[in-house]
N, C-alpha and C positions, 0 to 999 in steps of 0.2 A: 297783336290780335290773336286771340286761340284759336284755333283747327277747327272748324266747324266737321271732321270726320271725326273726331276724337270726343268721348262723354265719360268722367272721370262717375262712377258707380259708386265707388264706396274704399274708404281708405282705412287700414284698420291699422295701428301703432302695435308692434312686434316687440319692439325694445326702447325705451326712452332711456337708457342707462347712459353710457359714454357720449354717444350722438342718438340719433333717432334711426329707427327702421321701419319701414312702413309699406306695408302688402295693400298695393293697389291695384281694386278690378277697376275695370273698364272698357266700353265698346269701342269699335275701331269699324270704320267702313272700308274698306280695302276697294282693290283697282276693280276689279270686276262687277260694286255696287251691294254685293251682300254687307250684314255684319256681323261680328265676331264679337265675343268678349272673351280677353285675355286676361289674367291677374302678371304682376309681376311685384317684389322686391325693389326698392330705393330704398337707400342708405342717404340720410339727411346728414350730415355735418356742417355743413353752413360751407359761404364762400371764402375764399382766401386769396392772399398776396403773393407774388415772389419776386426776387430780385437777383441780379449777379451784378457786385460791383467789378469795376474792372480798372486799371492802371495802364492808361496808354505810357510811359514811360518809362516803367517796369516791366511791361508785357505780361503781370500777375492777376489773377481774381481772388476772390474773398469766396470762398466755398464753409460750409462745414461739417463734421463728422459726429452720429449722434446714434443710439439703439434705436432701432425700429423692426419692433414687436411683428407685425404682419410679413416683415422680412423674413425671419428667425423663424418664422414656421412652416417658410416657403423656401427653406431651403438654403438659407444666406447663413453660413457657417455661425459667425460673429454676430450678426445681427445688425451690426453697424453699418451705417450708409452714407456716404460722400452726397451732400445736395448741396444748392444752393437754399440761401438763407429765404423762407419761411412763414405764414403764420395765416389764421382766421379770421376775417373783417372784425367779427365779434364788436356789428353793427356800426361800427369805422367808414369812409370813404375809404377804396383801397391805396390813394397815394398815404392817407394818414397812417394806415395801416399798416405798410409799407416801411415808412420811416421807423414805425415804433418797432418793430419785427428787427430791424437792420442793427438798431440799438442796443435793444435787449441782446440777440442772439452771436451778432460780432462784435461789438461795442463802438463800433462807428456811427456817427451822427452825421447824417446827409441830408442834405438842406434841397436838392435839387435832385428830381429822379425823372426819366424818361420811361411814359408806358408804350410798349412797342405791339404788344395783343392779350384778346382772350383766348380761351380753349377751358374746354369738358374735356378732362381728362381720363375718366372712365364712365362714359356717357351711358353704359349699357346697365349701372348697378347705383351711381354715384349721380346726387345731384350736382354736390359742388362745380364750379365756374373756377377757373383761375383768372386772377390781372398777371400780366407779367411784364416786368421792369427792368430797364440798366440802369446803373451810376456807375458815375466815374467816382474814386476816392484816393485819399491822399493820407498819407500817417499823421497829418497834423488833425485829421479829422473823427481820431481816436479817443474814446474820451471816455471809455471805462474797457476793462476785457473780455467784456461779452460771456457767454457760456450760457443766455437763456435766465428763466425766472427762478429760483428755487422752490417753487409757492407751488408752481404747474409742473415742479418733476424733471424739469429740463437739467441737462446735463451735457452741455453741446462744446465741441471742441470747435473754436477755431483756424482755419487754415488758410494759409496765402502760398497759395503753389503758381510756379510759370501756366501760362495759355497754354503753349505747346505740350506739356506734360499734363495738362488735361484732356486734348484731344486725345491724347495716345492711352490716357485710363480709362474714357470712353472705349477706345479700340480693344482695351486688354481685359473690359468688364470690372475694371477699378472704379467704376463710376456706372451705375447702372439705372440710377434716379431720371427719369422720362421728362420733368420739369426744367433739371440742370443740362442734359442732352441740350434740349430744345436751345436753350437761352447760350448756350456755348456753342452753339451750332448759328445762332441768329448772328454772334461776334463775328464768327467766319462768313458766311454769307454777307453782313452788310461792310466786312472788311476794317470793322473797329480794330483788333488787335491783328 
């Protein structure tokens, strides 16, 4: 059900290049009964997946290392950033989505994936939603080497680091990705690894 205090005015497309940008005015009733009209900025990219598989046996996760652009100009030396693995519905359910992201980008094929939440992860600029998932995986479950499409520019390294030396690159800012935080943080709270 929409907001009956909220009346979208007029939406004007800024950028359709990479993803979409979009200046929207709009009225707003606020607590005291007047109203207001505000414009703001939304960055359209669509919704996406993400996953961390995890090895209770090993105590390791599947993470991986890739360039990121918005990083690199914010200050991140390299450019480079430890996340977990990945990608845009790009009109997919998110479990399928899921699976194919997992594939492509570690080369594991997972047949079974648990979703555990959503979240808006930059709610104040960004429409996108995120799903977020675990699996568990197994090296039999390997079934090409991953590294991403070549088609869309990926160029992703795979990584199988211990749990506990992930906590500690979260601690050391070796891991600074707000997606993989979260989902390496849900491990420790529900006491998976």
């Amino acid at each position: 059900m929409q907001n009956p205090d909220i009346n979208i005015l007029k939406t004007e497309v800024l950028s359709d290049n990479w993803y979409r940008l979009n200046k929207v005015t709009y009225s707003i009733i606020k607590k005291d009964g007047t109203t207001e009209t505000q414009s703001r900025e939304a960055y359209d990219r669509g919704n996406g997946a993400v996953i961390l598989l995890y090895n209770k046996t090993s105590g390791k996760v599947i993470l991986t290392r890739q360039f990121r652009l918005p990083t690199y100009i914010n200050g991140n030396r390299t450019g480079m950033l430890i996340e977990a693995c990945a990608g845009l519905l790009d009109n997919d359910q998110p479990e399928a989505c899921i699976k194919r992201e997992t594939e492509e980008e570690t080369g594991y094929k997972i047949s079974k994936v648990e979703k555990i939440f959503e979240a808006y992860m930059s709610p104040g600029s960004v429409t996108e939603i995120l799903h977020f998932f675990i699996a568990e995986y197994s090296h039999d479950m390997k079934v090409t080497d991953g590294g991403g499409l070549e088609e869309e520019g990926e160029n992703i390294e795979v990584l199988e680091l211990p749990y506990e030396e992930t906590l500690q690159m979260v601690d050391s800012g070796g891991i600074r990705d707000a997606k993989t935080i979260m989902l390496l943080q849900h491990l420790r709270l529900k006491g998976i690894l």
